[in-house]
C-alpha positions as CSV (number, residue, x, y, z in Angstrom):
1,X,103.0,174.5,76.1
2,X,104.4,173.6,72.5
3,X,108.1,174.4,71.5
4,X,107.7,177.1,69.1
5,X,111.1,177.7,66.0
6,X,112.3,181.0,65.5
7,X,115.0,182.4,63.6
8,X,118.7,184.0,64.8
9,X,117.7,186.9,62.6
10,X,114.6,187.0,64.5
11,X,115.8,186.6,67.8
12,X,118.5,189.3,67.4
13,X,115.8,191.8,65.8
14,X,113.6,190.9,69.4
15,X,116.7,191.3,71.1
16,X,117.8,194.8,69.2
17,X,114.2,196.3,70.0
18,X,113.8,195.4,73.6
19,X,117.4,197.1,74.5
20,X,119.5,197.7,77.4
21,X,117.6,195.0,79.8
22,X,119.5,193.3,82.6
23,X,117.0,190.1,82.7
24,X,117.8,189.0,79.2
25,X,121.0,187.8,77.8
26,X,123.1,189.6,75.3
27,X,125.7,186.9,73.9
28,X,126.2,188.1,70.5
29,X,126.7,191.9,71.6
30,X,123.9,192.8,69.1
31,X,122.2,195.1,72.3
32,X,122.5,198.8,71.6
33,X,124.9,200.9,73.4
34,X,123.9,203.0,76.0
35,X,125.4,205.9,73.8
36,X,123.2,205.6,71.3
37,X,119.9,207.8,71.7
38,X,117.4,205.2,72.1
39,X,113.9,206.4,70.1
40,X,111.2,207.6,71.4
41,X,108.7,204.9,72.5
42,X,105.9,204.6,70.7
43,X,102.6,202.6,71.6
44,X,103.2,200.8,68.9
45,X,106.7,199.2,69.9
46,X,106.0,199.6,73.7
47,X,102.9,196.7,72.8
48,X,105.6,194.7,70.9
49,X,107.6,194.9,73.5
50,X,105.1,193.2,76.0
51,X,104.0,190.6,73.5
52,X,107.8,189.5,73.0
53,X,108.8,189.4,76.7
54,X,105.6,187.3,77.2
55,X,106.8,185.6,74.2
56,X,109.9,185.0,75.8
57,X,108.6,183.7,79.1
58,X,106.9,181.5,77.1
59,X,109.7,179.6,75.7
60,X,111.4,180.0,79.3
61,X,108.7,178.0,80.5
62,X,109.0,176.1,77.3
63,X,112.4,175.6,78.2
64,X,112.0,174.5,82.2
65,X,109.1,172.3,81.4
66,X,111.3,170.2,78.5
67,X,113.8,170.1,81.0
68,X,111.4,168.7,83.7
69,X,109.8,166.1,81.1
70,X,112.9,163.9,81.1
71,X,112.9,163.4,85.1
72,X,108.9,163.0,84.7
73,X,109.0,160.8,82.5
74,X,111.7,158.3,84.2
75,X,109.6,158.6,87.4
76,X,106.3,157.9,85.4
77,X,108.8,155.2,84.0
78,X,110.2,154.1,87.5
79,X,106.4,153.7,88.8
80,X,105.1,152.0,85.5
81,X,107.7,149.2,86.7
82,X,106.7,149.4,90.3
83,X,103.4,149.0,89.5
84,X,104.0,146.1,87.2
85,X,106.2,144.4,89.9
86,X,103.7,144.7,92.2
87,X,101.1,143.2,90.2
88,X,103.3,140.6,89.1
89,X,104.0,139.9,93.0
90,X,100.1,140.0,93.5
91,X,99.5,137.1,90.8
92,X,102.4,135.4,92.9
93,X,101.3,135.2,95.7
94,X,97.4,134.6,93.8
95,X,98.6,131.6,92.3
96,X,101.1,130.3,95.6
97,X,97.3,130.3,97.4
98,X,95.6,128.9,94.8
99,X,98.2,126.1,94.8
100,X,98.8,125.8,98.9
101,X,94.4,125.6,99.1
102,X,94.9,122.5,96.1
103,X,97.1,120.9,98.1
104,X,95.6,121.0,101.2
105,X,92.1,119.4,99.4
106,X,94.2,116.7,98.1
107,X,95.9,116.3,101.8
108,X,92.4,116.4,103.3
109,X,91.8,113.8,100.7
110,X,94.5,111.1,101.4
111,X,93.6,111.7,105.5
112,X,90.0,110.4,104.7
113,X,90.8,107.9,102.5
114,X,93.5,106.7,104.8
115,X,91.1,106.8,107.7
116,X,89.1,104.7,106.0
117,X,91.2,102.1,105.1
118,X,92.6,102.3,108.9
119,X,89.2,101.6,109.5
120,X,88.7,98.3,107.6
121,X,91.7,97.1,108.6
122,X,91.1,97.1,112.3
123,X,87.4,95.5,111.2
124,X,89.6,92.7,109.5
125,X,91.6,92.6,112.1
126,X,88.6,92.4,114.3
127,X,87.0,89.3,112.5
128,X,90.3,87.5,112.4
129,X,91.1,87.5,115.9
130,X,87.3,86.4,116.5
131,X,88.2,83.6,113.7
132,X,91.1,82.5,115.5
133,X,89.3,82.4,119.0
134,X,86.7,80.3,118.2
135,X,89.0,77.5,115.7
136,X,90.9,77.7,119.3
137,X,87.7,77.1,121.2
138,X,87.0,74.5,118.3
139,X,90.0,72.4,118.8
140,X,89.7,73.1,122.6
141,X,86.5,71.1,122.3
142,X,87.6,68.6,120.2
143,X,90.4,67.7,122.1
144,X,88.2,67.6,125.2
145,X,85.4,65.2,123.6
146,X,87.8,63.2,121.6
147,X,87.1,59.3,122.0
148,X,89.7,57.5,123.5
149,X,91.0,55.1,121.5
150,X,91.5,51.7,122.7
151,X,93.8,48.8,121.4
152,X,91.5,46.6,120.0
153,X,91.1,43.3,122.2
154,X,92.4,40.2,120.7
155,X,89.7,37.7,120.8
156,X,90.4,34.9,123.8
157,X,91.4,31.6,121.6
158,X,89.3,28.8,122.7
159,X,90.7,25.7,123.4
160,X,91.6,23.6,120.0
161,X,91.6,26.4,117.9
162,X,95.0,26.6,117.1
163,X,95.1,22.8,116.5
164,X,92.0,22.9,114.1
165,X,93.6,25.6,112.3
166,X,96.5,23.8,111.0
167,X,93.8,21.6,109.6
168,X,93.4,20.9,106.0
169,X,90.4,20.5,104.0
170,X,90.8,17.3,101.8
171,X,87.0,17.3,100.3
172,X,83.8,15.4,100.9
173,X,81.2,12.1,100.2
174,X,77.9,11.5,100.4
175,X,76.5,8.3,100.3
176,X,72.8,8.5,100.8
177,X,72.1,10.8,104.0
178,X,75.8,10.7,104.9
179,X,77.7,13.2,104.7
180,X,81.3,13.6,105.5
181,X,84.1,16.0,105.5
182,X,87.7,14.5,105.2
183,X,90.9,16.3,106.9
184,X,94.6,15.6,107.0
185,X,94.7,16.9,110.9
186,X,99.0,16.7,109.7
187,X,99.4,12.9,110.9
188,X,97.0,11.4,109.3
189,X,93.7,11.9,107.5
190,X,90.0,11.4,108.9
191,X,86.6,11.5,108.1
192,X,83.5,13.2,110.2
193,X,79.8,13.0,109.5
194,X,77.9,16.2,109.4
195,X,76.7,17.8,112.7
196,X,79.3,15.5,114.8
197,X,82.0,16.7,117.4
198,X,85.7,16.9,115.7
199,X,87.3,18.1,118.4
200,X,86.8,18.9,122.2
201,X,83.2,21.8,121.8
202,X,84.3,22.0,118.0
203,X,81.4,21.1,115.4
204,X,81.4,20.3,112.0
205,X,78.7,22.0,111.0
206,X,78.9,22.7,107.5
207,X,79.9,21.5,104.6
208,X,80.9,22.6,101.0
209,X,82.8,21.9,98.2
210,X,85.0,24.7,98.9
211,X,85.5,24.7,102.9
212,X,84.1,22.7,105.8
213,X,82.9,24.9,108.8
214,X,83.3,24.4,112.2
215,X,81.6,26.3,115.2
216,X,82.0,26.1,118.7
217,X,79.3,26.1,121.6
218,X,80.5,29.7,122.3
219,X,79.5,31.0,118.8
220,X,82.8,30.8,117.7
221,X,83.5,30.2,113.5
222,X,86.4,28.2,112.0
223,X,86.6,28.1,108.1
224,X,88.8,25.2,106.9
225,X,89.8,25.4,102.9
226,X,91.7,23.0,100.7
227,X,95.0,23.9,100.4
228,X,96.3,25.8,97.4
229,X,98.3,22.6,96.7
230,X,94.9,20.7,96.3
């Protein structure tokens, strides 16, 4: 109910016309004494009478309800925080959830990814241990079918060989159908006609300007040239 203003003047008249009551106050001693003859009531004044003492309880509840707002209003205060904490807590723990379920995607993420890669490594892995068995298998093999090699075998020296060897090549003549080879055998020098036995199975077979050949009856070859000297 709205406070309502009213005068000490008025008071003090509404407190001079409802006299000697015990339920209101008197601080100003303005009550009339019980010597005094009080009037005669009158409807009039008995109808004022009830309209101030409702007045009166009016502002009394006027009064209590004032006195109630300020401990309403710091409980309507104290739950207007509450309620503000406890939505702030709510968008807390909204956006720790939010967060936690983020993270565990990007966990679920690295797990797969690592999987995979876990995955192509042991396939790698895989192709280079089979690599590396058959190169092993390879060289196995090779090493199994790898010729033996032999020293080669010197060719037997036939008998003069050595001799005719030491041989130089001085040149040749022809006169007519002969034709002749000249050596220095080292003691002296001799001639031989084409086709005729120099020494021992030892055949003059050929000859050229630069280097008589002689053969032997096993196939052998010997290639006499002038000396560098020559």
């Amino acid at each position: 109910m709205p406070s309502r203003q009213i005068s000490p003047q008025s008071f003090d008249e509404i407190l001079s016309d409802l006299g000697d009551d015990p339920a209101i106050p008197d601080p100003h001693g303005i009550r009339k004494t019980p010597s005094s003859k009080p009037p005669s009531p009158t409807p009039h004044s008995e109808s004022n009478k009830n309209a101030n003492l409702a007045f009166l309880k009016g502002m009394d509840l006027s009064l209590q309800t004032q006195k109630l707002g300020g401990p309403l209003l710091i409980c309507a205060c104290l739950l207007g925080v509450c309620g503000g904490l406890y939505l702030v807590y709510e968008s807390f723990i909204s956006h720790t959830q939010l967060i936690a379920q983020s993270s565990q995607k990007e966990i679920s993420a690295l797990q797969k990814e690592w999987s995979l890669l876990r995955e192509e490594l042991q396939q790698e892995q895989e192709s280079l241990y089979e690599a590396i068995d058959i190169l092993e298998v390879s060289v196995h093999s090779f090493k199994e079918n790898r010729p033996i090699s032999k020293p080669p075998v010197k060719p037997k020296v036939l008998l003069h060989e050595g001799e005719l060897s030491r041989w130089r090549y001085l040149g040749n003549s022809q006169k007519g159908a002969t034709h002749q080879a000249i050596f220095h055998t080292g003691k002296q020098s001799e001639m031989f006609d084409k086709g005729s036995i120099v020494l021992g199975e030892w055949r003059l077979s050929q000859i050229e300007k630069e280097a008589a050949i002689l053969t032997h009856s096993h196939g052998r070859t010997l290639v006499l040239k002038p000396s560098k000297s020559e």
